[in-house]
DOSE-167410 format. One line per 3 residues: for each residue x, y, z of N, C-alpha, C, CB. Coordinates in nm, 4 decimals. Glycine has a CB too. Layout:
# DOSE-167410
X Y Z X Y Z X Y Z X Y Z ~ ...
END
This chain:
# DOSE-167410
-5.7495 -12.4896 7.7814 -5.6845 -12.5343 7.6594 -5.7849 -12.6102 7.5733 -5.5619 -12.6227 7.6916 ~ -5.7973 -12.5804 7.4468 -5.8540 -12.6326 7.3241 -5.8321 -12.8545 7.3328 -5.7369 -12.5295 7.1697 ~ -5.9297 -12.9153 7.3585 -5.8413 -13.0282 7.3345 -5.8652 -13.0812 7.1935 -5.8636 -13.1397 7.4402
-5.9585 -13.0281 7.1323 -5.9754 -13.0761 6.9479 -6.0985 -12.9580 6.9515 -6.0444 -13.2998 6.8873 ~ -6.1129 -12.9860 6.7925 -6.1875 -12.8465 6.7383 -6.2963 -12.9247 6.7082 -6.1219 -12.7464 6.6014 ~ -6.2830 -13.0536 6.7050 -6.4343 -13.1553 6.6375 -6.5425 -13.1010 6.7121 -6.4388 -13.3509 6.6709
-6.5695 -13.0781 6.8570 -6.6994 -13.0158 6.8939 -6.7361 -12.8930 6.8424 -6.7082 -12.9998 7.0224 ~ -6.6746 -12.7502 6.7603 -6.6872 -12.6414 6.7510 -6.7296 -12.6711 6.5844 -6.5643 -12.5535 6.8068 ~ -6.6717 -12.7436 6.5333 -6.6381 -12.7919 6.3686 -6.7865 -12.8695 6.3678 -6.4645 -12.9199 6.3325
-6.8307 -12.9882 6.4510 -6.9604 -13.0027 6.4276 -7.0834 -12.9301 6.4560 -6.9751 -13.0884 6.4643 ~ -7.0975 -12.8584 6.5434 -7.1711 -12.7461 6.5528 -7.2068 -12.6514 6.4659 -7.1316 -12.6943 6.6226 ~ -7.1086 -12.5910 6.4279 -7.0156 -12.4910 6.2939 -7.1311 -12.5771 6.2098 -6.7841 -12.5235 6.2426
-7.0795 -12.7258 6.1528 -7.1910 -12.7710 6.0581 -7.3340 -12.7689 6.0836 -7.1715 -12.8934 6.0296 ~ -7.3721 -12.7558 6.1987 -7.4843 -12.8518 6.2615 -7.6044 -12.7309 6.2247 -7.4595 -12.9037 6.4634 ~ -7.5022 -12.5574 6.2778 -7.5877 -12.4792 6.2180 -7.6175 -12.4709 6.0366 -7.5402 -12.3593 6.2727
-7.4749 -12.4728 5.9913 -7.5089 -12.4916 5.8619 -7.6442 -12.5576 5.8012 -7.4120 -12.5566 5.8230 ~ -7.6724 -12.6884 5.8330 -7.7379 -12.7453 5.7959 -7.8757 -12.7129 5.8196 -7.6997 -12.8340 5.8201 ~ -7.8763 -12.6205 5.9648 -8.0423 -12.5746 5.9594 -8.0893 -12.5140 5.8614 -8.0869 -12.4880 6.0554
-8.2461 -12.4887 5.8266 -8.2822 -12.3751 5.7303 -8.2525 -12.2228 5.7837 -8.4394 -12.3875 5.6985 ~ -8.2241 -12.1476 5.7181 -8.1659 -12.0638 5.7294 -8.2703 -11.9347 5.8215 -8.1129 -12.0478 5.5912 ~ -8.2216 -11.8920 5.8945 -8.3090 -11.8063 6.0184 -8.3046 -11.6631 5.9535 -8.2252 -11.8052 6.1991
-8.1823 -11.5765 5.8413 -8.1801 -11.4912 5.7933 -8.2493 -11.4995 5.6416 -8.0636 -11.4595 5.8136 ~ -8.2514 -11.3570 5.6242 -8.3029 -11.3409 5.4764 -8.1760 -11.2648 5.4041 -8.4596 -11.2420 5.4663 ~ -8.1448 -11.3612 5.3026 -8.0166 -11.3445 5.2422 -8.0938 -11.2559 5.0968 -7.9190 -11.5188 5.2129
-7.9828 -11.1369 5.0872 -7.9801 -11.0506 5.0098 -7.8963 -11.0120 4.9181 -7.9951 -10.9860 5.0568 ~ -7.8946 -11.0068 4.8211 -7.8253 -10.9601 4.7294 -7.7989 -10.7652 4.7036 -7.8973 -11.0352 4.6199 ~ -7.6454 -10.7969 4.7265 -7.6332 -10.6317 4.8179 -7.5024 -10.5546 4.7773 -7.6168 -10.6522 5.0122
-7.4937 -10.4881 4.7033 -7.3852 -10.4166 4.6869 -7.2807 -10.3151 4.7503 -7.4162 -10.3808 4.6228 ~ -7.1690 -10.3211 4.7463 -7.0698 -10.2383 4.8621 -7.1576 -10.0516 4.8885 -6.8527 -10.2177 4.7632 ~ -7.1891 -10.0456 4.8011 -7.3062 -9.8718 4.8093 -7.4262 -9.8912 4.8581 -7.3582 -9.7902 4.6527
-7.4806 -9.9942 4.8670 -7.6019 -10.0373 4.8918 -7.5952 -10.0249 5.0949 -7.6218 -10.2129 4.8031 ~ -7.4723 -10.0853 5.1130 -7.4484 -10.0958 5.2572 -7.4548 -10.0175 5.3379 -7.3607 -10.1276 5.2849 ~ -7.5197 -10.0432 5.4316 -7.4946 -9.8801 5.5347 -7.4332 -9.9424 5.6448 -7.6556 -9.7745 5.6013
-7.4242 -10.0737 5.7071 -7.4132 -10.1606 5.8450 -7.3668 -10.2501 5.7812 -7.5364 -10.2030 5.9401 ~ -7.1895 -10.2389 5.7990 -7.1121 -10.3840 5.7736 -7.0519 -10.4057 5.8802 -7.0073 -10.3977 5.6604 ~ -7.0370 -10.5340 5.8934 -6.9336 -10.5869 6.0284 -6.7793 -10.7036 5.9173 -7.0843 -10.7422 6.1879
-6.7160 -10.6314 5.9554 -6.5671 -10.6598 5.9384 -6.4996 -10.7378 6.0331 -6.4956 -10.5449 5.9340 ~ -6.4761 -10.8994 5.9561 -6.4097 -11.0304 6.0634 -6.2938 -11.0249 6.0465 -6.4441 -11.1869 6.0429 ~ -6.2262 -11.0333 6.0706 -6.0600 -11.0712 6.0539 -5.9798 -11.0733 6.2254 -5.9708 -10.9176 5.9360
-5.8517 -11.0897 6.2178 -5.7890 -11.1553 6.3536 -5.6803 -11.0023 6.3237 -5.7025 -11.3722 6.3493 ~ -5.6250 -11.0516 6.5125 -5.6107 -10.9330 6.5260 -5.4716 -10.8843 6.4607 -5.6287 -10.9084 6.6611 ~ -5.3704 -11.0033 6.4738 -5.2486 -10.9944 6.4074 -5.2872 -10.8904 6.2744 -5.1918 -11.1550 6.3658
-5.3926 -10.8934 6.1837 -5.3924 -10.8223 6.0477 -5.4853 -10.6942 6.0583 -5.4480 -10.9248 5.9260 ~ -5.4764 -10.6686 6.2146 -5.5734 -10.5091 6.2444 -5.5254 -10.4353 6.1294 -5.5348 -10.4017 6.4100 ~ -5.3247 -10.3734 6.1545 -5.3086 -10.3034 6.0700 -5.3431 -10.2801 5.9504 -5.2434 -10.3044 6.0704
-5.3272 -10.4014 5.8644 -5.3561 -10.4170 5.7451 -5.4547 -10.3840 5.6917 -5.3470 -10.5032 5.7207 ~ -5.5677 -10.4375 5.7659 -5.7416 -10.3944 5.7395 -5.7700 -10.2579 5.7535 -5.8496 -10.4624 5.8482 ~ -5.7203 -10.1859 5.8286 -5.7111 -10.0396 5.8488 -5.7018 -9.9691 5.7571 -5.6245 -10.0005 5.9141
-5.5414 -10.0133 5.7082 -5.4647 -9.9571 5.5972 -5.6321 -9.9733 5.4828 -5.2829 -10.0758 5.5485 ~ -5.6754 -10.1100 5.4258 -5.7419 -10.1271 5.3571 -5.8587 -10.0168 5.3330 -5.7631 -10.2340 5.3854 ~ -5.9450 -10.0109 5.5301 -6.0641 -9.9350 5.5142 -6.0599 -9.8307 5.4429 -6.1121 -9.8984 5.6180
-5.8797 -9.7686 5.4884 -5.9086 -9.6167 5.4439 -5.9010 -9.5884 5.3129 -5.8206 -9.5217 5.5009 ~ -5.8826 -9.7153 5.2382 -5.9154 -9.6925 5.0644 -6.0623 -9.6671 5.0327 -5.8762 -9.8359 4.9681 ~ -6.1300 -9.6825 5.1268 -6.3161 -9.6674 5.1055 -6.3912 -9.5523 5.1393 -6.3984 -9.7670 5.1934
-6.4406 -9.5202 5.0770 -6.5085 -9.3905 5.1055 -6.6465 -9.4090 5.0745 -6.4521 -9.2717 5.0270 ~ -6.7665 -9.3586 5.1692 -6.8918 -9.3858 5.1849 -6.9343 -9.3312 5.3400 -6.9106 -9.5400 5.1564 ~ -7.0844 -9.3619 5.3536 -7.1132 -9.3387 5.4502 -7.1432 -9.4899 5.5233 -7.2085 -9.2390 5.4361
-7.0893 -9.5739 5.4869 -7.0483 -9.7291 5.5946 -7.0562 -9.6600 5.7526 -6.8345 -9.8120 5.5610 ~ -7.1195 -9.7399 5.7882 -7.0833 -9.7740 5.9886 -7.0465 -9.9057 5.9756 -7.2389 -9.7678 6.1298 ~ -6.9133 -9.9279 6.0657 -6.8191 -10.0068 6.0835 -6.8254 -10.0900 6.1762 -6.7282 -9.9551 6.0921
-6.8252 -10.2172 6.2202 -6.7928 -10.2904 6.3027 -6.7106 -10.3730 6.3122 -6.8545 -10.3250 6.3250 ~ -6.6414 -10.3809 6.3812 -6.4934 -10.4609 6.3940 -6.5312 -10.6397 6.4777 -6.3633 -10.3346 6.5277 ~ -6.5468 -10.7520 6.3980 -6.5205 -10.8881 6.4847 -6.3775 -10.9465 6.4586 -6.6331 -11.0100 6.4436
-6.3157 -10.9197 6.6236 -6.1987 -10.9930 6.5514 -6.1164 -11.0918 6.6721 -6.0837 -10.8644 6.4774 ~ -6.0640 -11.2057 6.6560 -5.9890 -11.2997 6.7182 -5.8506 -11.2676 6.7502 -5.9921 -11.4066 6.6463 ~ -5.8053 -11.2994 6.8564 -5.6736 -11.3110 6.9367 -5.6553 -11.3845 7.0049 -5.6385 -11.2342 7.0006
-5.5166 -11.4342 6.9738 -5.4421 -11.5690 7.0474 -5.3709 -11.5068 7.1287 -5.3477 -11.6745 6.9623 ~ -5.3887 -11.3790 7.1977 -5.3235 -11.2701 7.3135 -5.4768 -11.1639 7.3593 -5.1610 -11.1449 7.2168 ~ -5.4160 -11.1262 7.4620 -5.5088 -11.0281 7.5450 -5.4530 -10.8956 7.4578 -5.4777 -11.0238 7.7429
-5.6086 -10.7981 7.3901 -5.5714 -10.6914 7.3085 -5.6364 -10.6221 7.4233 -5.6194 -10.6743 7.1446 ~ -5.4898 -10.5144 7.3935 -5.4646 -10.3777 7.4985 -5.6164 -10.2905 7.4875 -5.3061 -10.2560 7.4302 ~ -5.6523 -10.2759 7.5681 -5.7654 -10.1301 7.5616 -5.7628 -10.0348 7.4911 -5.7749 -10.0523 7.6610
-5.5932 -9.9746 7.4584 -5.6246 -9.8705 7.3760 -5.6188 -9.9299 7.2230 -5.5244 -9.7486 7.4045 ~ -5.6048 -10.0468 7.2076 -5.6126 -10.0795 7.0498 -5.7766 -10.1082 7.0321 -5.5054 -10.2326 6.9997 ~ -5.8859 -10.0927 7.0817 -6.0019 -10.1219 7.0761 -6.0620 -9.9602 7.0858 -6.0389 -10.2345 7.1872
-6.1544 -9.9873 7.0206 -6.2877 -9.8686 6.9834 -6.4212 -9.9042 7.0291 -6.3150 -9.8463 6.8176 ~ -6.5038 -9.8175 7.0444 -6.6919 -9.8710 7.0924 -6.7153 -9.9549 6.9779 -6.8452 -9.7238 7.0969 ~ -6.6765 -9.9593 6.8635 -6.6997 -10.0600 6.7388 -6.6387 -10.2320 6.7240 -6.6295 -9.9779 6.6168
-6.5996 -10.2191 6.8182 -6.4875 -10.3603 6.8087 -6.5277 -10.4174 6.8729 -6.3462 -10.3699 6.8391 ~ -6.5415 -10.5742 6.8692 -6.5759 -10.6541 6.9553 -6.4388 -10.7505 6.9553 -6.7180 -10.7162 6.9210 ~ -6.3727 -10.8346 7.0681 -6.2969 -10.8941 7.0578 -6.3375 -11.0322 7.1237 -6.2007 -10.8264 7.0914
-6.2726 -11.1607 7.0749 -6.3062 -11.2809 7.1283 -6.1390 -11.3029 7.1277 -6.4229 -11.3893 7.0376 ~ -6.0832 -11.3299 7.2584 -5.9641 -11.4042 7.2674 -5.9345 -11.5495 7.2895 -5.9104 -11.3541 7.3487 ~ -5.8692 -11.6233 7.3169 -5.8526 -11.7725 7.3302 -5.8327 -11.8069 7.4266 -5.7729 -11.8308 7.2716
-5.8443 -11.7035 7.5290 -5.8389 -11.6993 7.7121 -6.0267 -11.7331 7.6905 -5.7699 -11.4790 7.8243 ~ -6.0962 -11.6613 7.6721 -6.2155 -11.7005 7.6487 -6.3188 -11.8030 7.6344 -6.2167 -11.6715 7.5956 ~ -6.2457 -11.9024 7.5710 -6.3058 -11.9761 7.4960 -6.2878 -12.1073 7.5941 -6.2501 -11.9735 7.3465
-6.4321 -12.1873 7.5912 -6.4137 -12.3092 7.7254 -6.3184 -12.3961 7.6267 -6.5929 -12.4167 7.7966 ~ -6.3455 -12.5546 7.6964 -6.2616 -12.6466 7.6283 -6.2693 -12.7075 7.5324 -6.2370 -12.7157 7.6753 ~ -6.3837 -12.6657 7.5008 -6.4350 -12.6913 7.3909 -6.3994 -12.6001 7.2288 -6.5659 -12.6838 7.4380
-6.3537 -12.5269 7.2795 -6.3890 -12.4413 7.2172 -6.4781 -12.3344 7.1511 -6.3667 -12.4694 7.1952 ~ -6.5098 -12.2906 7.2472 -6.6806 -12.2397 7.1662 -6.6727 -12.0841 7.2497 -6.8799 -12.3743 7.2324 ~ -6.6746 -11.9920 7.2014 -6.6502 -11.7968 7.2778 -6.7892 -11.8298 7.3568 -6.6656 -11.5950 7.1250
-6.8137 -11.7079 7.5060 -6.8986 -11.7198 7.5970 -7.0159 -11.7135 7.5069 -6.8863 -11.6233 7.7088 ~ -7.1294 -11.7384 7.6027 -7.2669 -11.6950 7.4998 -7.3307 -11.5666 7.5283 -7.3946 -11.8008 7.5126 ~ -7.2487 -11.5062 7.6042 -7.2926 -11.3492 7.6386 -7.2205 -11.2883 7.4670 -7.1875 -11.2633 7.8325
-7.0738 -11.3015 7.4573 -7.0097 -11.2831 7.3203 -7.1298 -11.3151 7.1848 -6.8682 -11.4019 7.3149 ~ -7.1173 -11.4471 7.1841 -7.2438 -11.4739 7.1309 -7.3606 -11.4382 7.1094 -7.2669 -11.5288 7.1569 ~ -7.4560 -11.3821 7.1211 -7.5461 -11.2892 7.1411 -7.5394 -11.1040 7.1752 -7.5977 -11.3551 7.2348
-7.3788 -11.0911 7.1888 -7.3592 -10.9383 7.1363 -7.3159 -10.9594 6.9933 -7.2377 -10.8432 7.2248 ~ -7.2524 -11.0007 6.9341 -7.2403 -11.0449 6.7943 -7.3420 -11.0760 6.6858 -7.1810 -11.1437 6.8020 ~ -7.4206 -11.1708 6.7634 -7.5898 -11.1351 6.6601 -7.6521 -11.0418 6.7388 -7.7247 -11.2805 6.6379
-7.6406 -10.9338 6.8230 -7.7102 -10.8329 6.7982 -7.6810 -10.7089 6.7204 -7.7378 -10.8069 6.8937 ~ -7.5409 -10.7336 6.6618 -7.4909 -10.6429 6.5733 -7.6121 -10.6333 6.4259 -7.3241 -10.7021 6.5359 ~ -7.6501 -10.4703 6.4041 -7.6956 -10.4975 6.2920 -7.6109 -10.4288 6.2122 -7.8248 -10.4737 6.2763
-7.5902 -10.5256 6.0752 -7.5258 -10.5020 5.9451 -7.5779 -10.5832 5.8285 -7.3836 -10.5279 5.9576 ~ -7.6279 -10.5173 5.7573 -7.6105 -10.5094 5.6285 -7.5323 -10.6259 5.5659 -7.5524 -10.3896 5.6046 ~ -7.3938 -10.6529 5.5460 -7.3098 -10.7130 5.5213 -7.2344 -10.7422 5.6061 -7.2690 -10.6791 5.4493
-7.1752 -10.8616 5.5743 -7.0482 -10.9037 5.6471 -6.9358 -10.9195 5.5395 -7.0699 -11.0464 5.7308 ~ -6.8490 -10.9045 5.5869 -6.7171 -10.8998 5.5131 -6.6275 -11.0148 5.5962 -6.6434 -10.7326 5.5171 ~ -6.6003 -11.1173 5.5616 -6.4954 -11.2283 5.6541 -6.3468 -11.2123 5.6027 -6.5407 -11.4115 5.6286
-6.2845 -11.1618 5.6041 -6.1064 -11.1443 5.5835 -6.0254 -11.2135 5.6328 -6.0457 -11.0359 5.6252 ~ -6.0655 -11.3357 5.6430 -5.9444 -11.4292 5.7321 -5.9602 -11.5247 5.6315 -5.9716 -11.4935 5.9131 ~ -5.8384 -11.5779 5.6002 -5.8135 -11.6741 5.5009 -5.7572 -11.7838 5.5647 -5.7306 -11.6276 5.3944
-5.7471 -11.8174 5.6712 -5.7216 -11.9579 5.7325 -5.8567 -11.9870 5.8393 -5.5571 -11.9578 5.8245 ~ -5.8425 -12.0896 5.8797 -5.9740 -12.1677 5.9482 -5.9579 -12.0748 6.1159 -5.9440 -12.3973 5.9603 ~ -6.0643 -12.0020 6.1706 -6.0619 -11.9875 6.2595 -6.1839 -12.0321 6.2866 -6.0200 -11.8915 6.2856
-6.2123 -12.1116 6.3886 -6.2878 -12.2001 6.4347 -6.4026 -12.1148 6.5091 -6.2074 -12.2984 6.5174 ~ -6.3575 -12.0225 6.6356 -6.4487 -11.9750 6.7331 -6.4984 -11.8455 6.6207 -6.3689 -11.9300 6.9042 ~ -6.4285 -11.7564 6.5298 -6.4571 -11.6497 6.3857 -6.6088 -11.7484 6.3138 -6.2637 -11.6512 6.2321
-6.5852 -11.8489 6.3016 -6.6767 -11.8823 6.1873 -6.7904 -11.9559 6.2824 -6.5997 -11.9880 6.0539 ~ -6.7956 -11.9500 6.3833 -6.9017 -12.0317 6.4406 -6.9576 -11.8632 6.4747 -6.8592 -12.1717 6.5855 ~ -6.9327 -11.7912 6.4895 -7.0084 -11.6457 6.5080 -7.0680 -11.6098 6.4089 -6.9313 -11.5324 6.5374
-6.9519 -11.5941 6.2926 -7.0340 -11.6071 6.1400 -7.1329 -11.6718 6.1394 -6.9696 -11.6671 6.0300 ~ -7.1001 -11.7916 6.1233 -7.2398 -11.8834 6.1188 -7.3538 -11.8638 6.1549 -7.2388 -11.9785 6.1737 ~ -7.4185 -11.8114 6.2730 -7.4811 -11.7050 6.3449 -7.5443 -11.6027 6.3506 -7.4431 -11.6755 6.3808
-7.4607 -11.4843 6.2569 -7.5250 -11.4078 6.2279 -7.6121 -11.3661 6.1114 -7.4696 -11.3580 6.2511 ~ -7.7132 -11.2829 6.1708 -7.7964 -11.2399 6.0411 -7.7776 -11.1913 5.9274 -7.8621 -11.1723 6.0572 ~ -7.6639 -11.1336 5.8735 -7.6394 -11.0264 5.7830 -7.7123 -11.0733 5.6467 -7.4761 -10.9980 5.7665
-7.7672 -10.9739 5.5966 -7.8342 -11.0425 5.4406 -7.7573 -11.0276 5.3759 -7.9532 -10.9943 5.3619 ~ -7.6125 -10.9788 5.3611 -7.4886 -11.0654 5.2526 -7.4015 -11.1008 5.3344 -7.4015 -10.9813 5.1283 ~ -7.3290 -11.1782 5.3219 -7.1889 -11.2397 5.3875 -7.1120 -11.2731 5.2468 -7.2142 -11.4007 5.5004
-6.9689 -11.2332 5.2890 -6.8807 -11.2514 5.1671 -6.7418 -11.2609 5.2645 -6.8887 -11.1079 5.0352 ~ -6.6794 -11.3773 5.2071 -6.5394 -11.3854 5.2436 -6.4479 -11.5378 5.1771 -6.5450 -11.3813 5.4202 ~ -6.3623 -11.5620 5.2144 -6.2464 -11.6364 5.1267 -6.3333 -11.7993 5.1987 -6.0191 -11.5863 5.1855
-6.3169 -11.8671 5.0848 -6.3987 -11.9824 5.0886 -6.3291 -12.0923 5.1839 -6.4210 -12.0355 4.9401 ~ -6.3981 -12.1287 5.2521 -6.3368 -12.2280 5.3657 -6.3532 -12.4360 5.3666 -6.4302 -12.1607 5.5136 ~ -6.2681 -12.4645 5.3432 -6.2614 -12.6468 5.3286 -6.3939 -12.7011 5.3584 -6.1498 -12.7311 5.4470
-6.4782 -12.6621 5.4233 -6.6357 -12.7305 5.4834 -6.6780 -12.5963 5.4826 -6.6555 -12.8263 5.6582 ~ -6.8367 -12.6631 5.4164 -6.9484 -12.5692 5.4379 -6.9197 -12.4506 5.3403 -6.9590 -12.5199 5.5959 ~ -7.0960 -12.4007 5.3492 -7.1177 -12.2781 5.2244 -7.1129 -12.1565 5.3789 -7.3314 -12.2902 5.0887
-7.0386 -12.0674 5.3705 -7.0540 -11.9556 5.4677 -7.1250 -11.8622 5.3794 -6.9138 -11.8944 5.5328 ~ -7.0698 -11.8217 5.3339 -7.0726 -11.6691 5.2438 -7.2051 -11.7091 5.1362 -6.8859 -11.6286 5.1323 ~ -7.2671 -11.5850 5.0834 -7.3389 -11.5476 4.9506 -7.2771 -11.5520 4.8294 -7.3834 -11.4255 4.9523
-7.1098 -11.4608 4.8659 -7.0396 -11.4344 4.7424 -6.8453 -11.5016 4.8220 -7.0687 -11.2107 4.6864 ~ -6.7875 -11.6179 4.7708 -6.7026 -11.5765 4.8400 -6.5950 -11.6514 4.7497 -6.7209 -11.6007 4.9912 ~ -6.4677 -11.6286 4.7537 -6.3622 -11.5883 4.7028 -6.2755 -11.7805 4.7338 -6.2996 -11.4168 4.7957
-6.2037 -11.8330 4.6038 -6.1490 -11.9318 4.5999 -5.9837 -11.9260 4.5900 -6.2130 -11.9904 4.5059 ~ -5.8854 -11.9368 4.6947 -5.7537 -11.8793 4.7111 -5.7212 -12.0017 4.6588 -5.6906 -11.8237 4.8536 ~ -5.5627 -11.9788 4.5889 -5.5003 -12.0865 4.5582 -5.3949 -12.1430 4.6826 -5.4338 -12.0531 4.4280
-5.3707 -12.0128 4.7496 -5.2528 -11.9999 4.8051 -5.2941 -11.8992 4.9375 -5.1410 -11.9428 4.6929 ~ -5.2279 -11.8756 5.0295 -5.2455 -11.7864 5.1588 -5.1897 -11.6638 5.0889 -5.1570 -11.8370 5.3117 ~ -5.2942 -11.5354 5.0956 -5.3000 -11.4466 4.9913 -5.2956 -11.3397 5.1347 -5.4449 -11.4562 4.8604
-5.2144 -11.2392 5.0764 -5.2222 -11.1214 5.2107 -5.3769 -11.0669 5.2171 -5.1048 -10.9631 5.1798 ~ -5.4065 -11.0239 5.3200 -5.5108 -10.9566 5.3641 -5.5461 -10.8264 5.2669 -5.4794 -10.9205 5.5069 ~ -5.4609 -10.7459 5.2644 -5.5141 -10.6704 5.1304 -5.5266 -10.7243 4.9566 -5.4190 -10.5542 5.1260
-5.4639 -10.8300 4.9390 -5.5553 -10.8830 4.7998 -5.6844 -10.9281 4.8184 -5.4950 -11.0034 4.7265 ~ -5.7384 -10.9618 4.9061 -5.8468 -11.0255 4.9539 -5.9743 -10.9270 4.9761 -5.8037 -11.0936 5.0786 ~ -5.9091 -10.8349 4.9868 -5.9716 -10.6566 5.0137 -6.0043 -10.6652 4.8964 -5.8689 -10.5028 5.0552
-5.8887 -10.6104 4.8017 -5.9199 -10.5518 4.6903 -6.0345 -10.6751 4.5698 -5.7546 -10.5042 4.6307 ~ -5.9857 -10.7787 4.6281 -6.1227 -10.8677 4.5448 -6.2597 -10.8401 4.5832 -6.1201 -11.0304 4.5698 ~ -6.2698 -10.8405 4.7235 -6.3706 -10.8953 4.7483 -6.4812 -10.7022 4.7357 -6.3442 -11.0074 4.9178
-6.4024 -10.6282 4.7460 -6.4711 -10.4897 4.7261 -6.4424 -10.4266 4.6001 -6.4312 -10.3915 4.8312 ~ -6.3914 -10.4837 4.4883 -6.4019 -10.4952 4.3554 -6.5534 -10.5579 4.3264 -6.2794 -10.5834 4.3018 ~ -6.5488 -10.6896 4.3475 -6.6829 -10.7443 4.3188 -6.8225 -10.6862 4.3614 -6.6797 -10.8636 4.3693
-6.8151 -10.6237 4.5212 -6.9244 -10.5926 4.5658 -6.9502 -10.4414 4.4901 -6.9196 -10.6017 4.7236 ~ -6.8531 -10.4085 4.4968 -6.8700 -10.2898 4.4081 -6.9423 -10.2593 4.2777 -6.7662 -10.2634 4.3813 ~ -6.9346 -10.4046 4.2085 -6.9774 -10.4083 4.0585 -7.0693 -10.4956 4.0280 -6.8764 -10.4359 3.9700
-7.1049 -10.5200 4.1721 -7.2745 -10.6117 4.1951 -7.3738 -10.5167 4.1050 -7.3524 -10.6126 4.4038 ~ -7.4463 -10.5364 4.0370 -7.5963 -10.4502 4.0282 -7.6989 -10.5450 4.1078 -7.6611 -10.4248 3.8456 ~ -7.7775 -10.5190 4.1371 -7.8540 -10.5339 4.2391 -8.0213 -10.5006 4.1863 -7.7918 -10.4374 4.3550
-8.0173 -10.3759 4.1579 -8.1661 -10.3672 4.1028 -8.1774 -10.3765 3.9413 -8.2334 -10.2208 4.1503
END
């Protein structure tokens, strides 16, 4: 059991604050060939529904959180899952998880979760991707490009912003 998030939340900062280990890029949704896609698992459907509005030659990777054990057949060779059985008391996913997650290569990251997931953004935090884009979070700069909610916005408005914009990046 989780007993506070303050150890995962200062960490979370602690990387923030280093100089940055990636080379951040300015990168457009066509530009991408290797994105990894965050979101939890409750809004699989939804994101699904979303992908299949996209058309390209994208390779896909799925990071996503559960507060339940996800069945085998809801997972693909593309998916990585971190559950909350997982996670010590601290809160913090194994460091085997950890290090399959930054060995993902992508291009972009896309973050689709619009509430605070703690063990989601300390992975973020982490990885290399030379863009990261997703809905702006109470502490800390995550993202390159990311999105200011007024309100808890469904998972597909959040789509359609955030791949509107990347879309209409120019770049060169």
């Amino acid at each position: 059991m989780i007993l506070s998030h303050y150890f995962i939340r200062k960490k979370i900062l602690s990387i923030l604050a280093q100089p940055a280990t990636r080379q951040p890029k300015g990168l457009s949704l066509p530009e991408a060939e290797h994105i990894l896609l965050v979101y939890t698992y409750p809004d699989k459907e939804e994101v699904e529904a979303c992908l299949a509005q996209v058309k390209g030659k994208h390779q896909w990777t799925h990071l996503l959180f559960s507060e339940v054990p996800v069945p085998e057949t809801a997972l693909t060779s593309d998916t990585i899952v971190c559950t909350k059985k997982e996670l010590d008391a601290k809160g913090f996913p194994p460091e085997a998880l950890v290090e399959k997650v930054k060995s993902v290569k992508a291009d972009l990251l896309i973050d689709l979760t619009t509430d605070v997931c703690y063990p989601l953004l300390y992975l973020v935090a982490q990885h290399t991707a030379g863009m990261k884009a997703g809905v702006k979070k109470p502490f800390g700069e995550f993202y390159d490009f990311s999105l200011a909610l007024n309100s808890r916005e469904k998972i597909s408005y959040v789509w359609q912003q955030i791949v509107f914009y990347l879309q209409t990046f120019r770049t060169k």
